[in-house]
Every structure is written in C-alpha cells, then in structure tokens.
N, C-alpha and C positions, 0 to 999 in steps of 0.2 A: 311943874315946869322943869324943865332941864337944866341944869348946871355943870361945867364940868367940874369932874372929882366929885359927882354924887355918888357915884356906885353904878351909876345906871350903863355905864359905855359897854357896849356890846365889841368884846373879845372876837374878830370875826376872821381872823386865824384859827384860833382853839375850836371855835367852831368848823371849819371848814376839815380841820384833822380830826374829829371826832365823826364828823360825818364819812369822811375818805375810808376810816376804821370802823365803818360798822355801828356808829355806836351813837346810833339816834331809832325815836320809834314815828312811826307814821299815825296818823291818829285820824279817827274813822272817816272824817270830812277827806281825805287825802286821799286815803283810798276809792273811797265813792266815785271823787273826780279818775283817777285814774284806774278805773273798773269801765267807768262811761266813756273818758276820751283816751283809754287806748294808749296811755303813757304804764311806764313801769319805775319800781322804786330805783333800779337805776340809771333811769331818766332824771328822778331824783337827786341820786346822787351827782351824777352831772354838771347839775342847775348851780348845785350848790358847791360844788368841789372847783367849779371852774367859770362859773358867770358873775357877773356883775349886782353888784347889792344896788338897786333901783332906790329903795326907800329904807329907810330906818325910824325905827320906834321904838328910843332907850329906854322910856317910863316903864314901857310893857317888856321889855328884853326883850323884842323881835326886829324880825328885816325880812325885808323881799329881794327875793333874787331871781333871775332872768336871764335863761341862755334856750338855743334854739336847741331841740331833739327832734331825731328820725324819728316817726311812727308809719308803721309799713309803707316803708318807703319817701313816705312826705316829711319834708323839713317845716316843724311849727315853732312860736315861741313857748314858753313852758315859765310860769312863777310858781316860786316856791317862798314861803312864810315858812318861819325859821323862829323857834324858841328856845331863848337857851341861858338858864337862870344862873347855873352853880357850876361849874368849870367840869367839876368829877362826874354830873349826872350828864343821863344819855339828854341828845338834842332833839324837843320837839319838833318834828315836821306837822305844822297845825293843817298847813292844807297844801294843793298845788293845784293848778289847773292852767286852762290856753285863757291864755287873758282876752276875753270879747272887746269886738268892735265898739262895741257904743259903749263902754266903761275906758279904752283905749284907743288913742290916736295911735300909739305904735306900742310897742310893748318894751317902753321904757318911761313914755308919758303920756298921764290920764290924760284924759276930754276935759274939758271947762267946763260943768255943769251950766245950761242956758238957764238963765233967768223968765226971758219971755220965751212958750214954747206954741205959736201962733203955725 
C-alpha cells in the first residue's frame, strides 16, 4: 500500500527532463507496438514530454501518459508506461501503444468491466 513519504512518489518532472534529454531506453514490448502501429520514439518522446499522466502506479515506480500523435497524416491517441526507479539511471519506456476501444471509453478513461456479458 501507498503511504506518503515511502519512497515510492514518482518525481514526474525528473522524469519528463530525462526523457526531453535522450535519456530513457525503449524496451522490446514498445518497440513491437510501434513497429505494428506506425508510431515513432518520438512520438514517444512527445507523450511523455508534453501529455498528461492518466494513471499512476508509485509501488511499481510507473505512470501512463497520454497525448495525441500524427501518424501519416492521422491524429491518434498514444499511452506510454513510464518507469523510472533512480533519478541518475535512464527512464524505462516499458511499452506504448493506441489504447483500444474495448479496453477504452476515451483515452483517458478505461471501460467498466461488465459483470453480466449476456
């Protein structure tokens, strides 16, 4: 559980100037997605240099972020998961991709998962 002043608050400045600087790595899930849907690392950088933190997960030191990128030409939304433990080491980008319809009412808030699927 979360407390504050455990350690766990996610510095999301430090992060965003380490990302601006080059100085995160992309990790294979990330690429994959953006090999498939047609985004680029800085589309990446983007996301996260200038969008909105959606979610936060300080146990795990991650956050989602959320900002819209051109891909040839089309305006989509784009999240990016964001790790980042130790101030001095580079910033995990664990994945990115277009956040689906059925996991997404908009891409800022999930679906309610249905209980009865009748």
């Amino acid at each position: 559980m979360h407390h504050p002043g455990d350690g766990h608050e996610i510095d999301f400045d430090a992060l965003r100037h380490q990302v601006a600087d080059d100085n995160f790595a992309l990790r294979p899930h990330a690429m994959q997605h953006a090999v498939k849907e047609g985004f680029t690392r800085d589309d990446v950088t983007h996301v996260v240099v200038t969008g909105m933190v959606v979610e936060s997960y300080p146990e795990r030191k991650r956050c989602l972020f959320y900002a819209d990128v051109i891909v040839e030409g089309i305006t989509m939304p784009l999240h990016v998961i964001c790790e980042h433990h130790e101030p001095q080491e580079p910033v995990d980008v664990v994945t990115a991709y277009v956040p689906s319809e059925e996991e997404w009412e908009t891409p800022t808030r999930r679906r309610r998962k249905r209980k009865d699927r009748r």
